[in-house]
VOGU-3710 file (C-alpha; in Angstrom, 3 decimals, decimal comma):
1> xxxxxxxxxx> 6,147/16,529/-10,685  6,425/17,975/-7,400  4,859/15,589/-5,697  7,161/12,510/-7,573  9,795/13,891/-6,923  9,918/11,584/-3,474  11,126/8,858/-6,201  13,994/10,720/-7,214  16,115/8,557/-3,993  14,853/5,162/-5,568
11> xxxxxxxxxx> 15,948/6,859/-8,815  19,475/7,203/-7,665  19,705/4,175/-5,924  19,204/2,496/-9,209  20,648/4,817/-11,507  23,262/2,219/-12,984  19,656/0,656/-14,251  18,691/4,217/-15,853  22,053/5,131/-17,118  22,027/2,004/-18,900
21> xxxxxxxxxx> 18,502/1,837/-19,767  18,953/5,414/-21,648  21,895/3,976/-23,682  20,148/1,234/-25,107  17,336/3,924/-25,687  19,771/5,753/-28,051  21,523/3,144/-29,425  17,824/1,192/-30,386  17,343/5,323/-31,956  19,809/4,556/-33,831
31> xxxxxxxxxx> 19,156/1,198/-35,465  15,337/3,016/-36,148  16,708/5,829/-38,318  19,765/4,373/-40,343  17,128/2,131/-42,131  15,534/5,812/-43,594  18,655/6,557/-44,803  19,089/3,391/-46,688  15,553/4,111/-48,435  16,669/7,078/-49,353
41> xxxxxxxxxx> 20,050/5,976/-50,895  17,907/3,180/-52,433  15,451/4,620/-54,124  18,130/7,336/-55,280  19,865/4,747/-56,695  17,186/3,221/-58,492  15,877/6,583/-59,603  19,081/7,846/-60,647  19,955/4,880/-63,125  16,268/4,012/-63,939
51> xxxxxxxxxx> 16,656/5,950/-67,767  20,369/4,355/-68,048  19,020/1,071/-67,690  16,200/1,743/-70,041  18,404/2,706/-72,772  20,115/-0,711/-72,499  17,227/-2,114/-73,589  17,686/-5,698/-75,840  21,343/-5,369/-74,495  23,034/-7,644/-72,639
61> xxxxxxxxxx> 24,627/-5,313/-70,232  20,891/-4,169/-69,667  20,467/-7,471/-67,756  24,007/-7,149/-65,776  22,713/-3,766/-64,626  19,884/-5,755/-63,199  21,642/-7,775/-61,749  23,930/-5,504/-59,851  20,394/-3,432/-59,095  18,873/-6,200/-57,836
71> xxxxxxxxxx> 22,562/-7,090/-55,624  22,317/-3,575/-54,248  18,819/-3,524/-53,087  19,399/-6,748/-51,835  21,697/-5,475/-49,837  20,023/-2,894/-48,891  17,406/-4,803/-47,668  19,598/-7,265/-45,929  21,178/-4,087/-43,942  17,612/-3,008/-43,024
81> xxxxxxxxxx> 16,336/-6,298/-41,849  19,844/-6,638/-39,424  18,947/-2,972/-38,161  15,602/-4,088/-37,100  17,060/-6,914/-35,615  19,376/-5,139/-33,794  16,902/-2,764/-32,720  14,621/-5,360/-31,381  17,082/-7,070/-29,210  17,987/-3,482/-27,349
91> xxxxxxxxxx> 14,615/-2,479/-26,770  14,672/-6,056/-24,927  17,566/-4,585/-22,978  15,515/-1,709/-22,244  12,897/-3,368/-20,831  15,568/-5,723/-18,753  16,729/-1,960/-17,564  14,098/0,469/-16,969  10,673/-1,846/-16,492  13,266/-4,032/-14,130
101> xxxxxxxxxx> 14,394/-0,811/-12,575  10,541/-0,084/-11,809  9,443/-3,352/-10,619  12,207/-3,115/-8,056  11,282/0,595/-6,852  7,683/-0,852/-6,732  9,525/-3,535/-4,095  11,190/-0,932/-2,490  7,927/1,433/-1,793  5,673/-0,597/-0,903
111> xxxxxxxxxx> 7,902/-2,627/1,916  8,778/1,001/2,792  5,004/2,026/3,281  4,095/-0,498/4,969  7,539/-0,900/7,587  5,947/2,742/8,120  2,320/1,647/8,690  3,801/-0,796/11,427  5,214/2,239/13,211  2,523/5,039/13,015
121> xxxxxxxxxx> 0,329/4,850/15,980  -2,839/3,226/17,092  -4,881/6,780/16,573  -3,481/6,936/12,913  -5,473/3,580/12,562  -8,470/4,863/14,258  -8,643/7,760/11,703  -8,381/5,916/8,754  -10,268/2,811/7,411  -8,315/-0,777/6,403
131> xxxxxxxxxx> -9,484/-0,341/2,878  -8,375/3,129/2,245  -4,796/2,006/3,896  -4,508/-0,940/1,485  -5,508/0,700/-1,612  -2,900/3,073/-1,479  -0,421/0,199/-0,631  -1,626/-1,783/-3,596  -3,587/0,681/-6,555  -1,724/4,114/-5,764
141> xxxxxxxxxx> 1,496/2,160/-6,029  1,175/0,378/-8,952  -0,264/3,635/-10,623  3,195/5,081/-9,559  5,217/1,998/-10,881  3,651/2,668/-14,406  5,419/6,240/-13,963  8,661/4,647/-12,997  8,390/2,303/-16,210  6,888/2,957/-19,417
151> xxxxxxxxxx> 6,057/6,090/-18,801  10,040/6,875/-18,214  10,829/4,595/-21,327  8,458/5,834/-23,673  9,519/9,584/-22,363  12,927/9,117/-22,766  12,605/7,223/-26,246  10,644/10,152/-27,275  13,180/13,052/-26,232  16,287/10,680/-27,290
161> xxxxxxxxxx> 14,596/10,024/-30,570  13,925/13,969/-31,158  17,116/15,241/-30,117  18,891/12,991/-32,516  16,208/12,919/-35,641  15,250/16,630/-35,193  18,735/18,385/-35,873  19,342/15,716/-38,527  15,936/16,424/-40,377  17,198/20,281/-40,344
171> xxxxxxxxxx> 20,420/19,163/-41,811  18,685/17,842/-44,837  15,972/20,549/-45,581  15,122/23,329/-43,494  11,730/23,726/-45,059  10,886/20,341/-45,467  11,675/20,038/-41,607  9,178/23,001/-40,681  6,397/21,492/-43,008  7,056/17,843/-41,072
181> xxxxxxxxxx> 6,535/19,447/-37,553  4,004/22,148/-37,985  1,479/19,821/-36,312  3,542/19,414/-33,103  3,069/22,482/-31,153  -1,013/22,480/-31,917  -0,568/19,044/-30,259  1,261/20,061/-27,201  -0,914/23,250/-26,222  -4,194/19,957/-26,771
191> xxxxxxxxxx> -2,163/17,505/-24,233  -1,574/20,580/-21,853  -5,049/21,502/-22,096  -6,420/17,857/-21,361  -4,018/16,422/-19,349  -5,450/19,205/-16,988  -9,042/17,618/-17,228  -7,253/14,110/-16,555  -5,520/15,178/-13,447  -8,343/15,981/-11,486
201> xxxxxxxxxx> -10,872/12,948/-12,628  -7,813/10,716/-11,735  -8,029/11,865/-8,156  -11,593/11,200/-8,342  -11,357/8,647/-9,428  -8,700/7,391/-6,552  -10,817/8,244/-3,741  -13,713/6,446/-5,241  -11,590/3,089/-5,406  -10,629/3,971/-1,907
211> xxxxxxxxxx> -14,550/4,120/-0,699  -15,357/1,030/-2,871  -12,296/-1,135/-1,235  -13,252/-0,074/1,832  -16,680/-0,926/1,890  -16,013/-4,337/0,288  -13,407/-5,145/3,153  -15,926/-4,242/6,250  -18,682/-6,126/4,064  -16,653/-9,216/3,630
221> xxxxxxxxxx> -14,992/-9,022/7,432  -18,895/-8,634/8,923  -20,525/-10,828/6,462  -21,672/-13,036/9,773  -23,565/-10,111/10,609  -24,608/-9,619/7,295  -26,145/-13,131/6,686  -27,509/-13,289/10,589  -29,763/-9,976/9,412  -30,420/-11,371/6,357
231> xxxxxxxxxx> -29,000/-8,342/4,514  -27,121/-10,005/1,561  -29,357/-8,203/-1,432  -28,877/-4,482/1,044  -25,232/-5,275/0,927  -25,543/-5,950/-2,893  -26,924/-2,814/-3,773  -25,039/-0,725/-1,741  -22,331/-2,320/-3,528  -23,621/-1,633/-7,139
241> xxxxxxxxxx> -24,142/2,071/-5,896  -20,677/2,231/-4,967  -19,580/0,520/-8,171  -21,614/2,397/-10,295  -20,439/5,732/-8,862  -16,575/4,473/-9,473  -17,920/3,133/-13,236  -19,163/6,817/-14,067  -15,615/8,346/-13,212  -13,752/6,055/-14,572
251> xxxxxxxxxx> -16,235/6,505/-18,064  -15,662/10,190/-17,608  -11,746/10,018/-17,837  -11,880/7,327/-20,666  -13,692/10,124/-22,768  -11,133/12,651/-22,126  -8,775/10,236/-22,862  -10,717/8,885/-25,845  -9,690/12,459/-27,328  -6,412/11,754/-27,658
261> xxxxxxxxxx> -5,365/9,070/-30,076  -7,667/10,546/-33,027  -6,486/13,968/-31,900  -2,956/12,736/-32,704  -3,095/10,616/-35,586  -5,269/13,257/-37,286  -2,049/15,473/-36,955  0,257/12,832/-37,806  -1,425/12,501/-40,799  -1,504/16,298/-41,927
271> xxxxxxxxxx> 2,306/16,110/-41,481  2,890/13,384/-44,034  0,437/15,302/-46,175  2,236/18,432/-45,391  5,658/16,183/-46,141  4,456/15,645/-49,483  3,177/18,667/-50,395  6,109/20,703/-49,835  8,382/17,935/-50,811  6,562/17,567/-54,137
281> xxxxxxxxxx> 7,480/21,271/-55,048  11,346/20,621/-54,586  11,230/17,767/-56,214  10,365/19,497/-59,428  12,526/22,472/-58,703  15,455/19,944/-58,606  16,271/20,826/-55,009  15,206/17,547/-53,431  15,252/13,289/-54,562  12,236/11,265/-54,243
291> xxxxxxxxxx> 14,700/9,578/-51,842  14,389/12,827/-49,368  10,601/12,820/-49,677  10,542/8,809/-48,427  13,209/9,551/-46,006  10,765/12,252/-44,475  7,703/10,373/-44,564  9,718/7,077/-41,932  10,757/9,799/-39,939  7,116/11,336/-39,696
301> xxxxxxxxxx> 6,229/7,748/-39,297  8,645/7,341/-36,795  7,875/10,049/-34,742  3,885/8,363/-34,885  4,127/6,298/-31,934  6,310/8,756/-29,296  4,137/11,586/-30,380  1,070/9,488/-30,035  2,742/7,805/-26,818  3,174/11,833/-25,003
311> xxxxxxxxxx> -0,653/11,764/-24,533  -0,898/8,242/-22,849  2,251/9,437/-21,052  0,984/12,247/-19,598  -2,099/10,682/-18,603  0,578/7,832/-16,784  2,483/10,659/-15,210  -1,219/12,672/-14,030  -2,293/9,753/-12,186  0,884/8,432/-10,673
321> xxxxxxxxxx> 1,300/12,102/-9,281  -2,359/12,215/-7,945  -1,320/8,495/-6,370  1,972/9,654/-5,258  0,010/12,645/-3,665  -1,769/10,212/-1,671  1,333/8,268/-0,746  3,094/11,319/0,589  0,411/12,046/2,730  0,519/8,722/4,716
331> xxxxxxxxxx> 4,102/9,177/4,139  4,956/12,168/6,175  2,515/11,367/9,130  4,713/11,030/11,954  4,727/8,825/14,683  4,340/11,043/18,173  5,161/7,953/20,216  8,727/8,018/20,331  11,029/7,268/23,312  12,726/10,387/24,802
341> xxxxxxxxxx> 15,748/8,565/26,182  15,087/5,167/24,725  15,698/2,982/28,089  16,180/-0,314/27,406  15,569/-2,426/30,598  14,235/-5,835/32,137  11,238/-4,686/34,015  10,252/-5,347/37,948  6,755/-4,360/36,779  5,813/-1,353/39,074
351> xxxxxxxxxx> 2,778/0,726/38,011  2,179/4,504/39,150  -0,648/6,438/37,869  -0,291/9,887/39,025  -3,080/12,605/38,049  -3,865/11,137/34,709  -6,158/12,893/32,301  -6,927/11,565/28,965  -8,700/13,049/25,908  -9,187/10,498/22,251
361> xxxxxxxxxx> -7,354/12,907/19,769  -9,497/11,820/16,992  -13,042/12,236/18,858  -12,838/14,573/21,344  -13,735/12,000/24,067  -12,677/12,753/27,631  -11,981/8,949/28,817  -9,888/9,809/31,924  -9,996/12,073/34,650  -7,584/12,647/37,404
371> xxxxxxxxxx> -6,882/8,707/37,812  -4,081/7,668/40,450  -3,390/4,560/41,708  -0,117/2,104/42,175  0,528/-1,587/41,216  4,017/-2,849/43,084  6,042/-5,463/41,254  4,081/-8,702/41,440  0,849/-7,614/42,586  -2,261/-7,330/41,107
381> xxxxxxxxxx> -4,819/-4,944/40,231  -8,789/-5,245/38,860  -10,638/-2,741/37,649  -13,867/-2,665/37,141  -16,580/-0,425/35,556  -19,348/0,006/33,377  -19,037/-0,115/29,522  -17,483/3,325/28,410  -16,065/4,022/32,043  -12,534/4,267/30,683
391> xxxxxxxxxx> -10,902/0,775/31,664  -9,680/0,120/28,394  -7,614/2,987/28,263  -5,859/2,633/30,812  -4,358/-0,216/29,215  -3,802/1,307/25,978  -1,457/4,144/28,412  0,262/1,305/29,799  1,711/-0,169/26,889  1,587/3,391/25,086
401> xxxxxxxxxx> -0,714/3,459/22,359  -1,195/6,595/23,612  0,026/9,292/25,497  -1,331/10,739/28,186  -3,256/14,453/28,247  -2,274/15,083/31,243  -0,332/13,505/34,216  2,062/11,045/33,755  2,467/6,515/34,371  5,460/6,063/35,252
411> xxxxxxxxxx> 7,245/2,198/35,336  9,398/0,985/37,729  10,129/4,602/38,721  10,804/6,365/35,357  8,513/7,971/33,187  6,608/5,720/30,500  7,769/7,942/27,687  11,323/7,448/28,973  11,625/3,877/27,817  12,239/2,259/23,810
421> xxxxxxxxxx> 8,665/1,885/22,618  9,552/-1,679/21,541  11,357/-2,745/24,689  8,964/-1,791/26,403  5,872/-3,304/25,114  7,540/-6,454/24,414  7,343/-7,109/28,293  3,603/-6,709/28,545  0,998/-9,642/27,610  -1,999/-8,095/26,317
431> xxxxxxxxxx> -5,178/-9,668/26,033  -7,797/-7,109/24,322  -11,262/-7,247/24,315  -11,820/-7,478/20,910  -10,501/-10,989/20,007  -7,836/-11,387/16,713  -6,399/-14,197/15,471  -4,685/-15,029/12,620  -5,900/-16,991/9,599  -2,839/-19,660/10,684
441> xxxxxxxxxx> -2,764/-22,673/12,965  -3,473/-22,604/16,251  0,201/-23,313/17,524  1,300/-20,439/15,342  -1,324/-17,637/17,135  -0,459/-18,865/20,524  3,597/-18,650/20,066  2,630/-15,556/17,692  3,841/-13,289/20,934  7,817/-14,289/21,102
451> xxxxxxxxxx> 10,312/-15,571/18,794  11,397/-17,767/21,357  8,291/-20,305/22,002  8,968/-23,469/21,405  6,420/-26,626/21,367  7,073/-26,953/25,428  5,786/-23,330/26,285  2,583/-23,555/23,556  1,493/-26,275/25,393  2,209/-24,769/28,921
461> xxxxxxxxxx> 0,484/-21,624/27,740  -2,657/-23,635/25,936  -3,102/-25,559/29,851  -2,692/-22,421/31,649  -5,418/-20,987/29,259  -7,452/-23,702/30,278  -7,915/-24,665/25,889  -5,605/-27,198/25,962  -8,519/-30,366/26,106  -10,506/-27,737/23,280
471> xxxxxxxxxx> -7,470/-28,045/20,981  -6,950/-31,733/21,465  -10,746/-32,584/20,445  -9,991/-31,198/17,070  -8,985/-33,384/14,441  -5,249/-31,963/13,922  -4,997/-30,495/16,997  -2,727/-27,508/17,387  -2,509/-27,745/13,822  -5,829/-26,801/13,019
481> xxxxxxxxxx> -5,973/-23,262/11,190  -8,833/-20,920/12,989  -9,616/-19,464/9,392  -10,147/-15,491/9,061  -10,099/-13,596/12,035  -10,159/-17,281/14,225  -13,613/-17,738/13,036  -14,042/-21,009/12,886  -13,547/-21,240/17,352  -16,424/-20,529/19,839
491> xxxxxxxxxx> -16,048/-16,818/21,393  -14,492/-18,521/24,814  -12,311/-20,276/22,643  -10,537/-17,538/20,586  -10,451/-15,533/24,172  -8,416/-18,731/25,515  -6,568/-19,054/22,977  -5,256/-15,111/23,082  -4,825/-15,564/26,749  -2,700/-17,910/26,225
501> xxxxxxxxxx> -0,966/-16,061/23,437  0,078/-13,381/26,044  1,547/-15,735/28,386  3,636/-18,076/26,337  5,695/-14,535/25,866  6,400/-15,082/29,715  5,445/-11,179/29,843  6,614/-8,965/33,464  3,162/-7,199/32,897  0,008/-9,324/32,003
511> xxxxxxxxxx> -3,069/-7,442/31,206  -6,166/-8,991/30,713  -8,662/-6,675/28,957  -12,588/-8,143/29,672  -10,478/-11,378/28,191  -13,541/-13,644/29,958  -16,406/-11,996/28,387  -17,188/-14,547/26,197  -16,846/-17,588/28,560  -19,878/-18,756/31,126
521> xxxxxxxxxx> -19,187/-18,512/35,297  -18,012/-22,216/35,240  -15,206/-21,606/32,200  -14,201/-18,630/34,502  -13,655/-19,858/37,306  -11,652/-22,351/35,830  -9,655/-20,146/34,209  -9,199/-17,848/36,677  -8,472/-20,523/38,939  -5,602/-21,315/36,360
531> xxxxxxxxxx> -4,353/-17,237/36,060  -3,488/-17,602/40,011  -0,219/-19,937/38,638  0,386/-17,420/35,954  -0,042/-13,961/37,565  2,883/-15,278/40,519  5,778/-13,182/40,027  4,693/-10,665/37,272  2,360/-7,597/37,696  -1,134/-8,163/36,573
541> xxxxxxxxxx> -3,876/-6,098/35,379  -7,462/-7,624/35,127  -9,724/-5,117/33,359  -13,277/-6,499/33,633  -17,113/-5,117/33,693  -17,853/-8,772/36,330  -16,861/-8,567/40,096  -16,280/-12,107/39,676  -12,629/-11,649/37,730  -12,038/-9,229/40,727
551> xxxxxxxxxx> -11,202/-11,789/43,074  -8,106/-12,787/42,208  -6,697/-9,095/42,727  -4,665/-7,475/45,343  -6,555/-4,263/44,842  -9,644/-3,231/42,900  -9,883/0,167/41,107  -13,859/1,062/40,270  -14,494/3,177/37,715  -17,222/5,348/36,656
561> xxxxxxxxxx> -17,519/7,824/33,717  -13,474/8,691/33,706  -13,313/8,607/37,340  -11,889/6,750/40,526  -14,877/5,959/42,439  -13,356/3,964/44,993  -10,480/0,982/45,705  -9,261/-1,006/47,911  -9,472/-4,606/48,316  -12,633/-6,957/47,453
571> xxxxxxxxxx> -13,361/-7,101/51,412  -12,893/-3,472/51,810  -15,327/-1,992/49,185  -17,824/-4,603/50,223  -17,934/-2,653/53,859  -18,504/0,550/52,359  -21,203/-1,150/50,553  -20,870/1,710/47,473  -20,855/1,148/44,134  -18,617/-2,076/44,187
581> xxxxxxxxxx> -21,164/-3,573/46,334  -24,023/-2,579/44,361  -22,509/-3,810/41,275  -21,560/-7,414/42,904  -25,164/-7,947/44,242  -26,458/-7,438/40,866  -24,307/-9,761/39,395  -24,557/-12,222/41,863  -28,216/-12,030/41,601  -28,186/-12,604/38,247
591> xxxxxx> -25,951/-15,664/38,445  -28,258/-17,660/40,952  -31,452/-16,932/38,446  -29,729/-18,408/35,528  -28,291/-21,496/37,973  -31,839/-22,172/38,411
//
């Protein structure tokens, strides 16, 4: 229960919803065990009169005792039928309470788990796997909602139900009583003992959901891959492997679990046996009615299904504690990018890099080293570098997905870490490497980057991308809908399309991360060709492995394993004829062969 105990605020919050919940709970208790009592003064009745109305026999008044017999148990009957009635419409009020009250919580969490996944950091993403993340936001929560709902009705019916039936049962016939719940603590020390068992195959059983939703999300999101290497029937039986290894936990717990109901109604039935037995004896010693010995038997019968419920209960409350577990984990990760004075600011869009040494938390990977340079407001800055050189990160430091190691980027001035996270990044067009678009129209991706893009500044953004005439050619032009991941556009296109997402935002910083990769030397030059309108007035960062997007810039950073290698502008590091130079020969060279 430890680990639940994190409900207890959505508990309180709706505790009007449980206080009312448990009322209708006792009063449905109620309207369960009155009808016992009516069996009881029934069959007395019957019993008691039985040898009077024999001895009327060929009398008339024999058949007006009848008649008022057959009145009473009418009557009787009547009152019992209206009890169950009653009873049935507040166990609907129950439900309207406490499975309400647990649908909402189940609201509640998971908008609250996943407002919190929004604000963890990009390393908490790199450490854990899209699959993992949405079982826990989807399986482990509705695992805890059953907690929240039957399992809290059904407890609470049983403890209501025994605190009221229990003393009353005592009342009537100590002995009786004791004979009725022998059976009960034999089954309490057999839950204990299994429930253990339960617990831990549950969590097994978790994690193995977690490996099989993961592998089915990177299976479906790279089935391209998948069907270019022909590796549907590898995929399949990887996936059966998987499957079968979640199949064999989940057949281990049902066995364990398969204990319990026979466990239990094996006991149940010793106490009516028991019942009997002992009430048998009293009977004949004149100490007890036949009506106490049916009274007993509907309230062993009555405790049947709580009783037999505190098994599948416990199981409930096992596995929504082993999900709940794996909630609070996510739960209390923290986000380390926070703002330490939370500036809020327009920017001018001044870059300083000053000694900056960065280290991947999650591999161990030294990606910077000792990197200082400047950007001034407006200007613009390429760098360039092999694959693995550390270009990307730089970016990531500028709009803070991560802090640096060592050193310190500073904006305008004032320390990055100075400024609100949010403020701050929602100044800065990004373009990453690694195209995504949403499974939405194409209007919708492009004005995806501010609330405030209307049809004017798509279009702006979608000519300035150079996709505009690519748009038009489809059949419902910005309407079209890319499909998952903006699969159904070329490479260049989605690339376009994302540059043009980051400008309609009418960002002070623009970074372009390798956004021309996927285009050919004619598509870049026409694009780039189209940034020289855009990057006027706002700071720009080209990050690019081709000397060709170099051009454009003010100053060019080259990188090499971490490391500032040189800079300066395009003229400059072609004197020095270094690496720069190197690099744009090859290049160059390798343009003219494929022109001819």
């Amino acid at each position: 229960m430890k680990e639940l105990s994190y409900l207890n605020k959505y508990l309180w919050k709706y505790k009007y919803h449980l206080a009312l919940g448990i009322l209708f709970i006792i009063i449905s208790n109620i309207f369960q065990i009155i009808p016992a009592q009516l069996v009881r003064y029934a069959l007395d009745l019957v019993g008691d009169n039985i040898l009077i109305y024999k001895s009327f026999q060929n009398l008339e008044l024999q058949q007006s005792m009848y008649e008022t017999f057959a009145l009473s148990i009418l009557i009787y009957g009547g009152i019992i039928l209206l009890m169950a009635l009653l009873r049935g419409a507040f166990l609907f009020m129950v439900r309207q309470t406490i499975i309400v009250m647990s649908r909402l919580v189940e609201y509640d969490l998971k908008n609250e788990i996943y407002s919190h996944y929004q604000s963890l950091p990009l390393s908490f993403y790199r450490r854990n796997n899209t699959g993992d993340l949405m079982n826990r936001i989807s399986e482990d929560v509705s695992k805890v909602r059953m907690y929240l709902g039957p399992s809290i009705m059904y407890g609470l019916s049983l403890i209501t139900l025994f605190a009221m039936l229990i003393p009353y049962m005592f009342s009537i016939n100590v002995e009786l009583t004791m004979y009725a719940l022998i059976p009960l603590p034999i089954l309490s020390v057999s839950i204990y003992y299994v429930n253990n068992i339960i617990n831990k195959r549950s969590e097994e059983i978790q994690i193995s959901q977690s490996g099989l939703s993961t592998y089915v999300q990177e299976a479906f999101s790279g089935i391209r891959v998948l069907k270019s290497f022909t590796r549907e029937n590898d995929s399949i039986n990887k996936f059966a492997i998987e499957s079968n290894d979640y199949k064999e936990k989940s057949l281990d717990l049902t066995r364990v679990q398969a204990l319990f109901f026979p466990l239990i109604m094996a006991l149940i039935g010793l106490s009516t046996i028991l019942t009997i037995y002992a009430g048998s004896a009293q009977v004949i010693e004149g100490t007890l009615t036949f009506g106490n010995i049916a009274e007993f038997i509907i309230y062993v019968n009555l405790l049947t299904w709580p009783v037999t419920s505190l098994g599948w209960v416990s199981s409930i409350i096992q596995r929504a504690a082993a999900s709940q577990k794996r909630l609070n984990e996510f739960l209390k990760t923290k986000n380390d990018i926070v703002s330490s004075e939370g500036i809020k600011k327009e920017l001018d869009g001044k870059i300083e890099f000053k000694d900056v040494g960065f280290v991947y938390p999650d591999s161990g990977i030294e990606a910077l080293k000792d990197i200082t340079f400047s950007v001034n407001p407006g200007e613009s800055l390429a760098i360039i570098g092999t694959t693995g050189s550390g270009k990307s990160t730089i970016a990531n430091l500028i709009s803070r997905m991560y802090d640096t190691t060592s050193g310190e980027v500073k904006i305008d001035g004032e320390t990055i870490d100075k400024y609100d996270v949010v403020g701050l990044r929602s100044q800065i067009g990004y373009v990453p490497q690694d195209v995504f678009l949403f499974s939405d129209t194409i209007f919708n991706n492009i004005a995806f980057g501010s609330d405030e893009s209307d049809e004017e500044t798509v279009i702006k953004a979608a000519k300035d991308a150079d996709v505009y005439g690519n748009i038009m050619d489809f059949p419902n032009g910005f309407n079209t809908r890319v499909g998952e991941r903006g699969i159904t556009l070329s490479g260049g296109q989605k690339q376009r399309v994302s540059i043009a997402r980051a400008v309609a935002r009418n960002p002070k910083i623009l970074m372009l991360d390798d956004a021309l990769s996927a285009v050919d030397m004619k598509t870049e030059n026409t694009i780039l060709n189209s940034m020289k309108k855009i990057m006027k007035g706002r700071t720009t960062i080209i990050i690019s492995h081709r000397v060709s997007s170099a051009k454009l810039a003010d100053k060019i950073v080259v990188l090499d394993d971490g490391q500032i290698v040189e800079k300066g502008t395009h003229d400059e590091l072609m004197a020095i004829n270094g690496s720069y130079k190197e690099l744009y020969d090859k290049q160059m060279s390798a343009e003219e062969y494929l022109e001819e």
